[in-house]
FILUM-846446 format. One record per residue (C-alpha): residue in three letters; x, y, z. Coordinates in pm, whole numbers, plus 32768, in hexadecimal, padded with zeros to 4 digits. Example, Ala and Ser with C-alpha at 12.3 -4.5 7.8 and 13.67 -1.06 7.14 Angstrom:
<Ala; <84CE; 7E3E; 830C>>,
<Ser; <8557; 7F96; 82CA>>,
***
This chain:
<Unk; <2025; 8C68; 8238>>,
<Unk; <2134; 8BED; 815B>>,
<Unk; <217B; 8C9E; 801B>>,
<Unk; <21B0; 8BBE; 7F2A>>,
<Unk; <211A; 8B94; 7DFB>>,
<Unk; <2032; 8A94; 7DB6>>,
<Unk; <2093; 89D8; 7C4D>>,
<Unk; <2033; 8A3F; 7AFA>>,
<Unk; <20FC; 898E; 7A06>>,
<Unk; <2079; 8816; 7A70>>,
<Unk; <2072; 8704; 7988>>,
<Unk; <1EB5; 8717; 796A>>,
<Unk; <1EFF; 8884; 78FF>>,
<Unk; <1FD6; 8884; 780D>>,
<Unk; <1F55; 8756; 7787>>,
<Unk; <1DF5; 87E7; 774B>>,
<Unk; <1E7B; 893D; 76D3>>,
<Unk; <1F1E; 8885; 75D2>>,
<Unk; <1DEB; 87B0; 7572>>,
<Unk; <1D47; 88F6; 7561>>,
<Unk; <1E3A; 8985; 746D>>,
<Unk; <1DE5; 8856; 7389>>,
<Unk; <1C7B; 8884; 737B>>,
<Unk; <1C80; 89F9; 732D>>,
<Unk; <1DA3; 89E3; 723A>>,
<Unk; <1CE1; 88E2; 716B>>,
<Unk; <1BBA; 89A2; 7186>>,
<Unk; <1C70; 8AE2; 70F9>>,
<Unk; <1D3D; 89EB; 6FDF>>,
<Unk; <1BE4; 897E; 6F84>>,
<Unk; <1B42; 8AC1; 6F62>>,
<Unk; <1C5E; 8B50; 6E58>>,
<Unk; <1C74; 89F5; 6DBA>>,
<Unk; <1AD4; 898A; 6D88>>,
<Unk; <1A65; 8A94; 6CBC>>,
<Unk; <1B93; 8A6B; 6BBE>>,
<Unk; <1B64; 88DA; 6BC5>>,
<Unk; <19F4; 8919; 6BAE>>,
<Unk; <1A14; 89E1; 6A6B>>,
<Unk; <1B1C; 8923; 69C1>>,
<Unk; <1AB4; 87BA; 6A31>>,
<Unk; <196E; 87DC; 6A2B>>,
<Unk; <192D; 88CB; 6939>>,
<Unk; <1854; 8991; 6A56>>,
<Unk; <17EB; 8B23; 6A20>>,
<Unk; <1886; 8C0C; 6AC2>>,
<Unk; <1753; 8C45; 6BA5>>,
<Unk; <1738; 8AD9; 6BD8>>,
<Unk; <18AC; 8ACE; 6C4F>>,
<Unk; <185E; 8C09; 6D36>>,
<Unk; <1750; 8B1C; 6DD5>>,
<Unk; <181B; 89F1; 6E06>>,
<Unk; <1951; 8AD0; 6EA7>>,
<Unk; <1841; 8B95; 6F55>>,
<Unk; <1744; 8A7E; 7001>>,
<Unk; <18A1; 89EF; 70C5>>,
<Unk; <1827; 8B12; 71C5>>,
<Unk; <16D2; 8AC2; 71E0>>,
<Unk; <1716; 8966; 7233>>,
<Unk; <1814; 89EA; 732C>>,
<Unk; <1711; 8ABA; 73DB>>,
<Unk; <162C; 8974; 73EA>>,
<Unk; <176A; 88B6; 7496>>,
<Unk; <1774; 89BE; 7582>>,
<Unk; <1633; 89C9; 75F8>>,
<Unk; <15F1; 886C; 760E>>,
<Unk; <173D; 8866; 76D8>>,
<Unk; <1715; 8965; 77C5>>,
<Unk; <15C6; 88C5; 7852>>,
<Unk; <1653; 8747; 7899>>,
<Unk; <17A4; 877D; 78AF>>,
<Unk; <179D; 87A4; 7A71>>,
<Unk; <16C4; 8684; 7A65>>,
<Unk; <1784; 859C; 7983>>,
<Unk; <18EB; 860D; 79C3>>,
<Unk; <19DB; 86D9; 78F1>>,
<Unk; <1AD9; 85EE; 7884>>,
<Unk; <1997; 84DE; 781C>>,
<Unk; <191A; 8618; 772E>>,
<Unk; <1A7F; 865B; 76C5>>,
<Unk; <1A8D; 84F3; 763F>>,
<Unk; <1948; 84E5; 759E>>,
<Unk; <196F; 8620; 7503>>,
<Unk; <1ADF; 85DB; 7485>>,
<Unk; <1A5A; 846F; 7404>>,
<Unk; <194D; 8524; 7316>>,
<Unk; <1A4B; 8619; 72C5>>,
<Unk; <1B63; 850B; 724B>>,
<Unk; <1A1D; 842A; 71C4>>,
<Unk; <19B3; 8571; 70D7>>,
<Unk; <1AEC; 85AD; 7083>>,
<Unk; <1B1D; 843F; 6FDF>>,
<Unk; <19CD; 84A7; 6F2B>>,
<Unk; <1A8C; 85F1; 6E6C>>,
<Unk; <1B56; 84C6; 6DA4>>,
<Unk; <1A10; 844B; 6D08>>,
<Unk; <19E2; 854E; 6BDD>>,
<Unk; <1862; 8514; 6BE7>>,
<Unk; <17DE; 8654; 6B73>>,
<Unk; <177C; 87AC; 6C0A>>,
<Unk; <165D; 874F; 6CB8>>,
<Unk; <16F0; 864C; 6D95>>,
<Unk; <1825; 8713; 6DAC>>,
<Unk; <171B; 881E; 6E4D>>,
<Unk; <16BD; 8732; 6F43>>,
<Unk; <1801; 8694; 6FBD>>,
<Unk; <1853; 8810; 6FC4>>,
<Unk; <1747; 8825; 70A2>>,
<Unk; <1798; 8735; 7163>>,
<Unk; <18F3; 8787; 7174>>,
<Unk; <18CA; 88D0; 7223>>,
<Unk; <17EA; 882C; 731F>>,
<Unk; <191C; 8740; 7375>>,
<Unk; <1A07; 8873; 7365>>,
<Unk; <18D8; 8934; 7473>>,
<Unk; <18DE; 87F6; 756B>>,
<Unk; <1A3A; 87B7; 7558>>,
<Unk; <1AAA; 8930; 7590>>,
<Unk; <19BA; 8951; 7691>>,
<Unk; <1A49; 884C; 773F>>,
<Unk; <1BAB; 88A2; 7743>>,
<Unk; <1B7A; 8A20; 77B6>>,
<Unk; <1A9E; 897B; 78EE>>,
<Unk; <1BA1; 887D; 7930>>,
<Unk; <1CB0; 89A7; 7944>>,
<Unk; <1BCA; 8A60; 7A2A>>,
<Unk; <1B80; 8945; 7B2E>>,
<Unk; <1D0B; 88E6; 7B47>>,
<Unk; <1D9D; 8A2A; 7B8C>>,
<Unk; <1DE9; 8ACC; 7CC5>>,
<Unk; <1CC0; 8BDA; 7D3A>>,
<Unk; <1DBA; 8CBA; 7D65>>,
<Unk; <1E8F; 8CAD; 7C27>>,
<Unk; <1D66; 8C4E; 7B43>>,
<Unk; <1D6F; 8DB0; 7A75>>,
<Unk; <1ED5; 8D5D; 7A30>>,
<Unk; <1EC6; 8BF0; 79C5>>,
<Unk; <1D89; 8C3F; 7909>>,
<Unk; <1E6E; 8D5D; 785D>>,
<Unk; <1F88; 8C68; 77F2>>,
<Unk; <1E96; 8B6C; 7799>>,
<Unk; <1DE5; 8C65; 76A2>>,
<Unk; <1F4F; 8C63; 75EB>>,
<Unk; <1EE7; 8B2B; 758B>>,
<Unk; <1DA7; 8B8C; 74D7>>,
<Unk; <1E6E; 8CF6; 745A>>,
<Unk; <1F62; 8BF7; 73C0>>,
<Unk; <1E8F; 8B01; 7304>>,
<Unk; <1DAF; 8C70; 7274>>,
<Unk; <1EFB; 8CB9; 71D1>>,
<Unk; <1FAC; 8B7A; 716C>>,
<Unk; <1E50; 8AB6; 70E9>>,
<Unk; <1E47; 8BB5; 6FCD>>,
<Unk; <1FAD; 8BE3; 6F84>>,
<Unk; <1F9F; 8A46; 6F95>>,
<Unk; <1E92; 8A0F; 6ECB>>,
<Unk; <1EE8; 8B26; 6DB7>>,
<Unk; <203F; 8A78; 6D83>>,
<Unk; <1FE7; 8917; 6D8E>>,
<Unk; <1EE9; 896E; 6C93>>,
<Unk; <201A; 89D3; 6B7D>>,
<Unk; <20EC; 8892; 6BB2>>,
<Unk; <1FE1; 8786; 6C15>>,
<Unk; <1E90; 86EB; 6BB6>>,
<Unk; <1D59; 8738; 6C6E>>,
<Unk; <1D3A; 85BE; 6CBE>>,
<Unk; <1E93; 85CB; 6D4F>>,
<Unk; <1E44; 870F; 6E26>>,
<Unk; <1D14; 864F; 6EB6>>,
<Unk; <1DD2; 8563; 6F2B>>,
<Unk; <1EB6; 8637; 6FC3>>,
<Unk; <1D8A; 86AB; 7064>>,
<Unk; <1D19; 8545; 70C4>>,
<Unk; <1E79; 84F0; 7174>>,
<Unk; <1E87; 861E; 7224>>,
<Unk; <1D29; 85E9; 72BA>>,
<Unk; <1D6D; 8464; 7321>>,
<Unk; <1EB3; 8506; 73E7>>,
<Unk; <1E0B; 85F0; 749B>>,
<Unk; <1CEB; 84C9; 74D8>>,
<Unk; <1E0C; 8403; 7559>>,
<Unk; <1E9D; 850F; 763D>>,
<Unk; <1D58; 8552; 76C3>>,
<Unk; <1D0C; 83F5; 773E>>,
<Unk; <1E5E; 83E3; 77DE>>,
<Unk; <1DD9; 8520; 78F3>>,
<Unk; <1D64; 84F4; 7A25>>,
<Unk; <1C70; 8600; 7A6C>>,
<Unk; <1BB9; 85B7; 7BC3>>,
<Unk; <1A25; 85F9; 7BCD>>,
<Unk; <19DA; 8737; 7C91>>,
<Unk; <18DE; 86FF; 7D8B>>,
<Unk; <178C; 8784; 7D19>>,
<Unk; <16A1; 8828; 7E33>>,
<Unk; <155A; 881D; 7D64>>,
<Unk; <14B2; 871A; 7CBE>>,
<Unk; <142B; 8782; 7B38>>,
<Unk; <1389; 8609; 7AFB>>,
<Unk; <1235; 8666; 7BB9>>,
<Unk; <11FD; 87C2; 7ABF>>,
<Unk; <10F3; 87A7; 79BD>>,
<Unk; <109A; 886C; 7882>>,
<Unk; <114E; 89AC; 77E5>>,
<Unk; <1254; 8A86; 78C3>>,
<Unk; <132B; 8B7D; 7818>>,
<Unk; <141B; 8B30; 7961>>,
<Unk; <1448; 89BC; 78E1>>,
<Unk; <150D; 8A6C; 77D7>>,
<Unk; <1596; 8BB3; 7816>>,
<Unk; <163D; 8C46; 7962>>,
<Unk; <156B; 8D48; 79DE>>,
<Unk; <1681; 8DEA; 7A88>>,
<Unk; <1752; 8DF1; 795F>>,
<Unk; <1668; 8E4B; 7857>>,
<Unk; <16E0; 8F9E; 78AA>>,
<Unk; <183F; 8F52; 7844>>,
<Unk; <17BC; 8E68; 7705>>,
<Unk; <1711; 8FA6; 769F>>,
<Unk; <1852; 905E; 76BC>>,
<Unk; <1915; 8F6E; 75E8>>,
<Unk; <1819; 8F64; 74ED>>,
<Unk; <183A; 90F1; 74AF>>,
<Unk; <19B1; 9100; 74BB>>,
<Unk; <19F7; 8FE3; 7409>>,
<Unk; <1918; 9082; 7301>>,
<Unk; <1A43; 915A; 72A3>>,
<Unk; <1B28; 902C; 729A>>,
<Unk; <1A5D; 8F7F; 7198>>,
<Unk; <1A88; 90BE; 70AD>>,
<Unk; <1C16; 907A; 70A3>>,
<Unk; <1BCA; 8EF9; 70AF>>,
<Unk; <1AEB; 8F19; 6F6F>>,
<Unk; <1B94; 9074; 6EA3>>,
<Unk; <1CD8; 90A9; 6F0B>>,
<Unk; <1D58; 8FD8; 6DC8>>,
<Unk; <1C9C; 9092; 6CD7>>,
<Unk; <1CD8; 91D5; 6D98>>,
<Unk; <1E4E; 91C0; 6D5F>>,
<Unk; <1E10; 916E; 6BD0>>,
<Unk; <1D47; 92BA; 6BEF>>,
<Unk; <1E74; 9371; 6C8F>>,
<Unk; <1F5F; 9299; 6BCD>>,
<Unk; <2038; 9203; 6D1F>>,
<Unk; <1FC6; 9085; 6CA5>>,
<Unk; <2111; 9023; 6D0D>>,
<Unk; <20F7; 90DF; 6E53>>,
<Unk; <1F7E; 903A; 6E95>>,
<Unk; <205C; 8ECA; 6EB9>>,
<Unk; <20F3; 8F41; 6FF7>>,
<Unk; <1FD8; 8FE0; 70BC>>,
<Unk; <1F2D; 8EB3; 7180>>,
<Unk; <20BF; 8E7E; 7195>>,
<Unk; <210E; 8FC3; 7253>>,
<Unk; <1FF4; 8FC0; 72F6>>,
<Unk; <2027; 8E69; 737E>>,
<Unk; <2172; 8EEF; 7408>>,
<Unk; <20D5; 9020; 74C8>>,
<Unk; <1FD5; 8F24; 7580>>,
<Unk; <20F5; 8E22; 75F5>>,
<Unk; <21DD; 8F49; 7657>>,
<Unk; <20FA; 9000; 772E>>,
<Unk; <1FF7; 8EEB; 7780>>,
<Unk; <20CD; 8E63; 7899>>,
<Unk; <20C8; 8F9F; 7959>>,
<Unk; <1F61; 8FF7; 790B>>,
<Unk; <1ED6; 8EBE; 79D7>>,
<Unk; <1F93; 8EE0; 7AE9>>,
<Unk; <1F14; 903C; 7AFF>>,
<Unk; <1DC7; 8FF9; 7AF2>>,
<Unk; <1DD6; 8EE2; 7C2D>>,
<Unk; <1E6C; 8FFE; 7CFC>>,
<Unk; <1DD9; 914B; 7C8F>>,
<Unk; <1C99; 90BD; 7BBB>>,
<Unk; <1C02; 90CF; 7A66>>,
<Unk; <1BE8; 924B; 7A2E>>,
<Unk; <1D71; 92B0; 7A3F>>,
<Unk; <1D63; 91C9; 790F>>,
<Unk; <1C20; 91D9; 786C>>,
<Unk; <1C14; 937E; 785D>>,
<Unk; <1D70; 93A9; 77A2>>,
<Unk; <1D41; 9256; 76F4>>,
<Unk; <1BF4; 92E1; 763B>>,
<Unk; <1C94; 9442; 761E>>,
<Unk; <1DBE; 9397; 757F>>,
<Unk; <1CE4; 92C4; 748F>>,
<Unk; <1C1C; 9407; 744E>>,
<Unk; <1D40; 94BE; 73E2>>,
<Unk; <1DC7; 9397; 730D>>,
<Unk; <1CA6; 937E; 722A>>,
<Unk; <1CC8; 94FC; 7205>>,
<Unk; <1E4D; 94F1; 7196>>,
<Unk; <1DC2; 93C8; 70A9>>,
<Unk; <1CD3; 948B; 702E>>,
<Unk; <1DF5; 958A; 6F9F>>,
<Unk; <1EE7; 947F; 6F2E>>,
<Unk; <1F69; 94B8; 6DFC>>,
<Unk; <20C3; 9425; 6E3F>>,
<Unk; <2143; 92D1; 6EB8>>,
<Unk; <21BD; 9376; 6FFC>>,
<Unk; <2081; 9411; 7041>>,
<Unk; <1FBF; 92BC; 7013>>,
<Unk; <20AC; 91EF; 70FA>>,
<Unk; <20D7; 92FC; 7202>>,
<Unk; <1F43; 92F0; 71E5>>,
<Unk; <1F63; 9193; 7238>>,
<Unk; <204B; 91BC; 733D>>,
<Unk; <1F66; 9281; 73F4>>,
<Unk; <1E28; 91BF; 7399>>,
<Unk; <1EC7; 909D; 7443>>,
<Unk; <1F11; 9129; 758D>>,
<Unk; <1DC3; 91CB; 756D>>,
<Unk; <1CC7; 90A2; 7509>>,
<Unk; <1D8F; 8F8A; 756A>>,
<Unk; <1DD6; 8FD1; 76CF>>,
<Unk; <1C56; 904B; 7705>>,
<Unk; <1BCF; 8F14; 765C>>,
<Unk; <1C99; 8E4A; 775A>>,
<Unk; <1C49; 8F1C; 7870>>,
<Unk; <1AD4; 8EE2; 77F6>>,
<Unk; <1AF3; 8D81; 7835>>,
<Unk; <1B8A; 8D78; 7944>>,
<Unk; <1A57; 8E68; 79F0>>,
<Unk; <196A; 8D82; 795E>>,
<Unk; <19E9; 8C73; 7A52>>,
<Unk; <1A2A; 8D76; 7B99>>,
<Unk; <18D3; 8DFF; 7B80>>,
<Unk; <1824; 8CA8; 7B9C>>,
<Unk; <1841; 8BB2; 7C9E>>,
<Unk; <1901; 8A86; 7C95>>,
<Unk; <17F3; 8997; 7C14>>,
<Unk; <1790; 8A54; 7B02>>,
<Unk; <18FD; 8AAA; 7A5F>>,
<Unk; <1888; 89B8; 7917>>,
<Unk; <176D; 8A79; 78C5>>,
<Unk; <1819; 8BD1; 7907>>,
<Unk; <192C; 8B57; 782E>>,
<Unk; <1833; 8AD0; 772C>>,
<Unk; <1795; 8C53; 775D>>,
<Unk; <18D1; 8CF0; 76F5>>,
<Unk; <1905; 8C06; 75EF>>,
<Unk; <17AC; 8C3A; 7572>>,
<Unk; <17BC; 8DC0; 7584>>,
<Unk; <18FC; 8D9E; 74CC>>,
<Unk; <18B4; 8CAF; 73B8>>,
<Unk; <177E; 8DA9; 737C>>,
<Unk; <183F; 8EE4; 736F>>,
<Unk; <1966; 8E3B; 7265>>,
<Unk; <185B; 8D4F; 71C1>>,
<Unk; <175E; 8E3B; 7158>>,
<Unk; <1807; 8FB5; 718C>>,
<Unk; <1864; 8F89; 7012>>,
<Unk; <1745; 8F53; 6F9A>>,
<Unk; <16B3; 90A2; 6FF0>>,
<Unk; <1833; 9146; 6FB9>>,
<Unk; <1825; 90CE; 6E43>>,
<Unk; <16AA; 9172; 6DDA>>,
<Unk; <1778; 92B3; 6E73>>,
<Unk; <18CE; 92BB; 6DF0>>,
<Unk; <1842; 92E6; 6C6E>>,
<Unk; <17B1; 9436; 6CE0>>,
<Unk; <18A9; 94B4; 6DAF>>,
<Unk; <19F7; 93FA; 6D63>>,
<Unk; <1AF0; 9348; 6E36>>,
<Unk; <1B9E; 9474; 6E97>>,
<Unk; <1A60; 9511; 6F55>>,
<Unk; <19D8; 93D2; 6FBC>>,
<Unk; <1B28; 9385; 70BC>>,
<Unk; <1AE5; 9504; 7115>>,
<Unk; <19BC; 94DD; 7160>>,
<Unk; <1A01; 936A; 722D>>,
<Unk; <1B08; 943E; 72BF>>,
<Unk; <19CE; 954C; 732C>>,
<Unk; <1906; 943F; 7390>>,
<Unk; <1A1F; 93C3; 746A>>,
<Unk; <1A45; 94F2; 7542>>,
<Unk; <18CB; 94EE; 7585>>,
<Unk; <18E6; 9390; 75DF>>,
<Unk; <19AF; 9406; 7712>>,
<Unk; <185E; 9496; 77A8>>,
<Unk; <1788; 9353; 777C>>,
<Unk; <18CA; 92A6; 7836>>,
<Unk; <18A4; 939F; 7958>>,
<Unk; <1742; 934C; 799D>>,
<Unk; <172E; 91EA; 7984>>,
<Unk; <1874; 919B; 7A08>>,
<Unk; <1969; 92A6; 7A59>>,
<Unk; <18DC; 9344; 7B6F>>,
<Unk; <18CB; 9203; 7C35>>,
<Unk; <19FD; 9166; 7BDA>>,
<Unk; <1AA4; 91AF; 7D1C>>,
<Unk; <1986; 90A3; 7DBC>>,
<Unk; <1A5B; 8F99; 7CFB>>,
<Unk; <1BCD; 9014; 7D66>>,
<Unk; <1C9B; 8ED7; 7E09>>,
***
């Protein structure tokens, strides 16, 4: 048996990680940019500019499920075109200042672009890596997605000072033709499918969710309910602690934790499996919201995010990357669409709920609590995935 590796960096994969980074570094440009543009453009109320920033998820989750049923049947690079066409085709639409309720729908419309097209990509990764490296590649390919969560909002909160809105959409509008154009350009080979879904008729909740990785879309969900506290808070926790100028280099530091320790984490989990990752990794995360919880100083808040980003980023990864090892081959769109879908649910909508409970109990005790909730978490993981983890080792 020879012992060399089989490839990772090929052209298809780093091609598609970076077409990946596009899509979810407009999405997060858009999300810190629509609300503002919605207000001042369009002279929009605050709670109408919450719904036009907000519905981009729902429409994502639409994408996703509408992806994860035909995307075996009709290939993955076919639905990475489609999807990427709407996308660039909605994004043309954000130049035409025609008011808040068709802004709502191309919003709309947009996520559902951003859910196919995403979809797409993290299916294509799985089917053109090596079996036996695939929790590594699927770990440095994550650093594309950590990446684009830091630099969209940076991106779009300092375009925003120098340049119009018009002139960020089109920004926006280049970007998406590239990636378009680098997505045409790979040549992703059809997997051969072993069962036929053309001849099944009426409802099936398998058309559009993995039953083997509901389990792990479940698990997402929950943990990335703590993640959407610091996603949604975190800026007007550190005006509450006054470290505002310490809250600009969070998502920065924590970027840096995932891409320093990422590369190891993968690799680990293809040889020893998920849990020498997952059981620190949520401990870690656990323990970060905690120290957050206390910050009162800028070294507090960035060594929280330090920590929060070896926690949450590495187990998010390692998420996906079960997703696709507890399924079989056929099915590895709809588990990723599962993830996805458990995901989008857990940031999307975790929020919500967080903001009728931060009035009562303040920021402070709400990431204590998240931290709490956290540690508990660790038991659910047990029982609907730890304990068998070592059937999915190698």
């Amino acid at each position: 048996m020879s012992s060399k590796k089989e490839p990772l960096w090929t052209r298809n994969f780093v091609t598609i990680a970076i077409v990946n980074f596009i899509i979810i570094m407009i999405f997060y440009l858009l999300i810190v940019t629509i609300a503002p543009y919605a207000v001042k453009e369009l002279h929009a109320s605050t709670a109408q500019a919450g719904l036009i920033s907000g519905i981009y998820i729902v429409g994502a989750l639409i994408g996703r499920l509408l992806t994860g049923r035909v995307i075996q049947s009709v290939g993955s690079k076919k639905i990475l075109l489609i999807g990427l066409a709407l996308f660039v085709c909605t994004l043309l639409l954000y130049l035409i200042p025609a008011g808040i309720g068709a802004l709502l729908v191309i919003r709309l419309v947009n996520g559902i672009a951003v859910g196919i097209a995403s979809t797409a990509t993290g299916t294509i990764i799985a089917q053109i890596l090596p079996a036996t490296r695939r929790g590594e590649g699927i770990g440095y390919y994550s650093m594309s997605t950590t990446l684009a969560t830091a630099i969209g909002p940076f991106l779009g909160l300092m375009l925003a000072k120098h340049i119009s809105y018009f002139m960020i959409f089109m920004i926006c509008c280049g970007l998406g033709l590239f990636a378009f154009v680098a997505a045409f350009t790979t040549k992703i080979a059809m997997p051969t499918r072993t069962t036929s879904v053309s001849a099944k008729k009426g409802f099936d909740i398998g058309d559009f969710i993995d039953l083997r990785a509901l389990p792990i879309g479940i698990l997402i969900m929950l943990f990335a309910f703590g993640y959407a506290g610091i996603l949604s808070f975190i800026n007007f926790f550190a005006e509450e602690r006054d470290v505002v100028a310490a809250s600009s280099l969070f998502f920065f530091v924590y970027a840096v934790a995932v891409l320093v320790t990422r590369p190891f984490t993968g690799r680990l989990m293809d040889l020893k499996g998920a849990n020498v990752i997952m059981y620190p990794g949520i401990v870690l995360f656990a323990l970060g919201l905690l120290l957050l919880s206390t910050a009162h100083s800028s070294f507090t808040l960035l060594l929280a995010g330090a920590i929060i980003g070896i926690g949450y980023g590495n187990v998010a990864s390692t998420f996906q990357a079960l997703a696709i090892k507890v399924t079989t081959p056929e099915k590895m769109g709809l588990a990723t669409s599962t993830y996805f879908i458990g995901l989008d649910i857990g940031l999307g909508f975790g929020p919500y709920f967080l903001g009728y409970l931060e009035p009562i109990i303040g920021y402070g005790k709400m990431y204590f609590g998240l931290g709490i909730f956290i540690f508990v978490f660790l038991i659910l993981y047990y029982f609907l995935h730890g304990r068998k983890d070592h059937l999915y080792v190698g």
